[in-house]
MDTraj code that builds the backbone (N, CA, C; nanometers):
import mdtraj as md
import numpy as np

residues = "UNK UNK UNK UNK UNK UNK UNK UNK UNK UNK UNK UNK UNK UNK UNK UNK UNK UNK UNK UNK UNK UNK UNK UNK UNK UNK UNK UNK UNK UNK UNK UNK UNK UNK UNK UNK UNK UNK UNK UNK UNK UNK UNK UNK UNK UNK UNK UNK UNK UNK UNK UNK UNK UNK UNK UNK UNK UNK UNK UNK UNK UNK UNK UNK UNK UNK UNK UNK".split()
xyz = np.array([
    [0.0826, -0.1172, 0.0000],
    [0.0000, 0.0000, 0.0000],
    [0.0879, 0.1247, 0.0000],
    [0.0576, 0.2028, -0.1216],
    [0.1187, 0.3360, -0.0861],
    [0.1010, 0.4273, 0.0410],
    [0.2605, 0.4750, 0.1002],
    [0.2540, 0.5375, 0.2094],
    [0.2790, 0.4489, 0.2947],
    [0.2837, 0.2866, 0.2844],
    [0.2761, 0.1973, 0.4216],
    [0.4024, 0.1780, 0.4888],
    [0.4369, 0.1349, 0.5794],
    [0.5502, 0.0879, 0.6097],
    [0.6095, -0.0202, 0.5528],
    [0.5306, -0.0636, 0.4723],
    [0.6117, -0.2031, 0.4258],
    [0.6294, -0.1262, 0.2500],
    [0.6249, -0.0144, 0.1886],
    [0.6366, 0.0674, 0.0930],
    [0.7260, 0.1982, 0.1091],
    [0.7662, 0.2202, 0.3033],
    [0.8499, 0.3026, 0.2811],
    [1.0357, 0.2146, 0.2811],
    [0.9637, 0.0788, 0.3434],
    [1.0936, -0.0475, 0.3448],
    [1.1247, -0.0738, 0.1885],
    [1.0251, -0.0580, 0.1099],
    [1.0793, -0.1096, -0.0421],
    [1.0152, -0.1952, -0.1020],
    [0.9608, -0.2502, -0.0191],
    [0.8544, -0.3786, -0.0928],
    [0.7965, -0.3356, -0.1643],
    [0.7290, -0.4065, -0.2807],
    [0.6924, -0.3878, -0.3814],
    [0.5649, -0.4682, -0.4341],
    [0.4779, -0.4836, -0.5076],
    [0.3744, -0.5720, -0.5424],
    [0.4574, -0.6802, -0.5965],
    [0.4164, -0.8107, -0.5793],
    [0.4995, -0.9400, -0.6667],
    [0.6339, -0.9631, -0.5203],
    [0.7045, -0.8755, -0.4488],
    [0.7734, -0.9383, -0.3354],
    [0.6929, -1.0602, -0.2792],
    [0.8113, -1.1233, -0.1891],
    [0.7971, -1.2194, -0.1531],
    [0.8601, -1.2376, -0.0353],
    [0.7785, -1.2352, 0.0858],
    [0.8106, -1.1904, 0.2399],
    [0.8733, -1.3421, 0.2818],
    [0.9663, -1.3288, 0.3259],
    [1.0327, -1.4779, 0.3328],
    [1.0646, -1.5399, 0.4893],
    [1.0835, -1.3989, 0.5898],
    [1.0770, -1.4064, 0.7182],
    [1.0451, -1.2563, 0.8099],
    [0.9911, -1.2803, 0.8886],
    [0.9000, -1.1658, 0.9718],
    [0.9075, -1.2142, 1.1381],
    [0.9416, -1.1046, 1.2144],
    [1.0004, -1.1056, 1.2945],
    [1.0688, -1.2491, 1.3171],
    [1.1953, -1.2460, 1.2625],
    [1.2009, -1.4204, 1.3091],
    [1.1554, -1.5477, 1.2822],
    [1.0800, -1.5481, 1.2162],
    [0.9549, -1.6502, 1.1978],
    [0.9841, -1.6618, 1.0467],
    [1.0276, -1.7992, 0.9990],
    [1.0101, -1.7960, 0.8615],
    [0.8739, -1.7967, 0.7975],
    [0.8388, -1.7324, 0.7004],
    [0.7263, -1.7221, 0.5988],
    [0.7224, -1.8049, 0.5278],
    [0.6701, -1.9292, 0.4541],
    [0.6620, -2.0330, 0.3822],
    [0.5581, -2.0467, 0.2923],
    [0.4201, -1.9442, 0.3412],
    [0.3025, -1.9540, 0.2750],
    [0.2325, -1.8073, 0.3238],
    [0.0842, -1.7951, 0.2433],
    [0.0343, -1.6721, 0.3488],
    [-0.0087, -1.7176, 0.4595],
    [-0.0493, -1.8351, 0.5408],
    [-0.0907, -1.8686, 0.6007],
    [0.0358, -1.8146, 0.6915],
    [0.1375, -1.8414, 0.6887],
    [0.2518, -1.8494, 0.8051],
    [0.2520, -1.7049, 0.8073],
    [0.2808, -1.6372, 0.7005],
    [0.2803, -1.4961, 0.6777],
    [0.1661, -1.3934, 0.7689],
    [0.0521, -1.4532, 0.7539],
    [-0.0636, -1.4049, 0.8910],
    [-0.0401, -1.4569, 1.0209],
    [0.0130, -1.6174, 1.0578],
    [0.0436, -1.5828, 1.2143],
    [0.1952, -1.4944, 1.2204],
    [0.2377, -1.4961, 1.1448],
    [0.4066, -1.4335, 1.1856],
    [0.3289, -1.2571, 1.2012],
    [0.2510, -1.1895, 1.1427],
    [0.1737, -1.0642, 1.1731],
    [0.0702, -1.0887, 1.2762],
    [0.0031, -1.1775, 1.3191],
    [-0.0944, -1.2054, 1.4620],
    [-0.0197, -1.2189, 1.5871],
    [0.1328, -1.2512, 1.5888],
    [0.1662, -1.2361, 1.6911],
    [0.2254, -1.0728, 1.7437],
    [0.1904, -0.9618, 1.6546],
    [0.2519, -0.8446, 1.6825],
    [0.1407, -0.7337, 1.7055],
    [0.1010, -0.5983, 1.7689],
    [0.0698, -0.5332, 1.7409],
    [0.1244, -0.4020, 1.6811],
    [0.0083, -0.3481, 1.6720],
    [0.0368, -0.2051, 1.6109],
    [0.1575, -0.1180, 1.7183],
    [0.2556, -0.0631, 1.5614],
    [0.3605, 0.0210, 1.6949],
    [0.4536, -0.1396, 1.7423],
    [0.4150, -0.2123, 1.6739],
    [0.5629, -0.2874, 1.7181],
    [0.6740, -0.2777, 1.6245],
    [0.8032, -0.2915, 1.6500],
    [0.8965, -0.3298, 1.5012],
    [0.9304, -0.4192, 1.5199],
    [0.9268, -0.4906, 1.3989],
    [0.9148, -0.5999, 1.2954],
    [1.0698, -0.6412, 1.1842],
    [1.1258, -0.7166, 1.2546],
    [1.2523, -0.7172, 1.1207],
    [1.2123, -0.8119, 1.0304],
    [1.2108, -0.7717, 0.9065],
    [1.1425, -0.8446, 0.7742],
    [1.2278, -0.8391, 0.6779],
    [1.2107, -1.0278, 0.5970],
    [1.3017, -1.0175, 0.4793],
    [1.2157, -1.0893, 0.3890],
    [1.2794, -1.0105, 0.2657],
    [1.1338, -1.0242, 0.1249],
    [1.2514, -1.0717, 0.0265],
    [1.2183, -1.1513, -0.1195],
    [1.2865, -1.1726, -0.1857],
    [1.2320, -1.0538, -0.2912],
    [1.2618, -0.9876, -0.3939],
    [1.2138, -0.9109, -0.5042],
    [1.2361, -0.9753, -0.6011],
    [1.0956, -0.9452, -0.7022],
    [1.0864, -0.9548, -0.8416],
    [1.2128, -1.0483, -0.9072],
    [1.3432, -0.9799, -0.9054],
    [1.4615, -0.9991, -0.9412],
    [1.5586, -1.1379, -0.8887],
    [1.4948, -1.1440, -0.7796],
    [1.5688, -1.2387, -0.6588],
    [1.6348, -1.2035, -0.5566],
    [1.6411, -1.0496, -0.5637],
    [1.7303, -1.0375, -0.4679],
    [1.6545, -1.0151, -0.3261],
    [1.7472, -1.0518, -0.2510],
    [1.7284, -1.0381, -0.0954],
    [1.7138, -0.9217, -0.0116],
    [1.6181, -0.8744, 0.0291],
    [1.6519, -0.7350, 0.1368],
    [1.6001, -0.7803, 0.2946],
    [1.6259, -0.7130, 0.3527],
    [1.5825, -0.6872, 0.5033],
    [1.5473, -0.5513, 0.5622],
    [1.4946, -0.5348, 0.6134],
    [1.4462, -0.3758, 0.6863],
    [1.3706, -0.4240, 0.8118],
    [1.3815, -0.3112, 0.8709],
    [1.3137, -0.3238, 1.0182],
    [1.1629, -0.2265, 0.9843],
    [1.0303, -0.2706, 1.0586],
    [0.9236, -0.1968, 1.0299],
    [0.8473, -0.1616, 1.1091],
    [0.8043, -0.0511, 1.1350],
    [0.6909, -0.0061, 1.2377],
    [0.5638, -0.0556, 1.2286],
    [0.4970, -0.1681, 1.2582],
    [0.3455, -0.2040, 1.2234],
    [0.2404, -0.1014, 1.2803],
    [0.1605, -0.0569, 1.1446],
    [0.0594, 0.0368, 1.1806],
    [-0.0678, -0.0452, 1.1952],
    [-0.1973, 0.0260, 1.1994],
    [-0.3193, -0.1108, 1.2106],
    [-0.3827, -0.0991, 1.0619],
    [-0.3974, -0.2038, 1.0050],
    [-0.4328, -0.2168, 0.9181],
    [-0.5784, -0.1659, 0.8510],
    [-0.6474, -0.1893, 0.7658],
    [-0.8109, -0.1478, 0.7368],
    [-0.8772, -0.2602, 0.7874],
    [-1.0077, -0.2442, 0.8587],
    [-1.1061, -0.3501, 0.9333],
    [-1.1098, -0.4551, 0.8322],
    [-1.1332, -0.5540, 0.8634],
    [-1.2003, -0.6341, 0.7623],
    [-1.3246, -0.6314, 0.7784],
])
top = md.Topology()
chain = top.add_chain()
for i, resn in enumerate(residues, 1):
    res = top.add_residue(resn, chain, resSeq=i)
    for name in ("N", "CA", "C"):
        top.add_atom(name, md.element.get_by_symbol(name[0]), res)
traj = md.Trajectory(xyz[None], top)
């Protein structure tokens, strides 16, 4: 989402979140508890693969998301 924290880290549409706080990412499923165990205002060290393959990491401020 433009403006988000995970858009001022670099991520991009098509990334591919690979570990979050610690917690490897394997699916979205893992990808939602590795974000259910945090709240808003926590930081988050996250690593995404890009488009390209390459590897990044950044640390992130979790804001609260839109209701479902």
């Amino acid at each position: 989402m433009d403006g988000s924290p995970a858009d001022a880290a670099g991520l991009a549409a098509g990334d591919a979140i690979t570990a979050s706080g610690g917690t490897a990412v394997t699916s979205a499923d893992a990808q939602s508890t590795a974000r259910d165990e945090h709240d808003a205002g926590d930081s988050v060290r996250i690593t995404w693969t890009d488009a390209s393959g390459t590897a990044h990491t950044a640390t992130v401020t979790l804001v609260a998301g839109p209701a479902a």
